[in-house]
N, C-alpha and C positions, 0 to 999 in steps of 0.2 A: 199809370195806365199804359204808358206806351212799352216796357217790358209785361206787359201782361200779355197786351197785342201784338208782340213784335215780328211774332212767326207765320200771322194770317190765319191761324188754325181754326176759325170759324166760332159763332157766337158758346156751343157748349163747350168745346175746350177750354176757350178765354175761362167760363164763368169755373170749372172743375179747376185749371188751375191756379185762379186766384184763391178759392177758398183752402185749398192746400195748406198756400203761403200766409195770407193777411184774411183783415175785415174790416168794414167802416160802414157806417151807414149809409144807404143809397148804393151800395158796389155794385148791385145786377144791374141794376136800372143805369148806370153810369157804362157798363159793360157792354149795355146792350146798345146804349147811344154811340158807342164808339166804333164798336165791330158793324154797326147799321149803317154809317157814313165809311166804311172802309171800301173804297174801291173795288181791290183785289177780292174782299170776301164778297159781294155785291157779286162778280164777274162768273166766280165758281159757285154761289148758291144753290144747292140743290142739282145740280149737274153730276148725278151719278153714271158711271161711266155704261156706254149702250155696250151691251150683249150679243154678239152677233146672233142671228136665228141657227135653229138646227131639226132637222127633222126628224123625225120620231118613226122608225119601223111600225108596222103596225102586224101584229102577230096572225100568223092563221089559224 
């Protein structure tokens, strides 16, 4: 688990790239309790980066 985790890269990387690699019974479910108690990914969840605004011409 902890090379599967090791780069923080969030719950569907982990899960893409264990299947790659291995298989065992229970691995999502094991995947998901690990990457769920992980700090770092907890910190950045969902935090897609903001867009500054921009104005739109409006034509005549």
């Amino acid at each position: 688990m902890r090379a599967i985790h090791k780069s923080c890269l969030g719950m569907v990387n982990c899960k893409r790239g264990a299947k790659e690699l291995v298989y065992w019974s229970g691995m999502k479910k094991q995947i998901e309790d690990v990457v769920g108690k992980c700090s770092v990914c907890l910190t950045y969840k969902n935090k897609p980066a903001k867009e500054p605004m921009s104005m739109q011409l409006v034509p005549e």
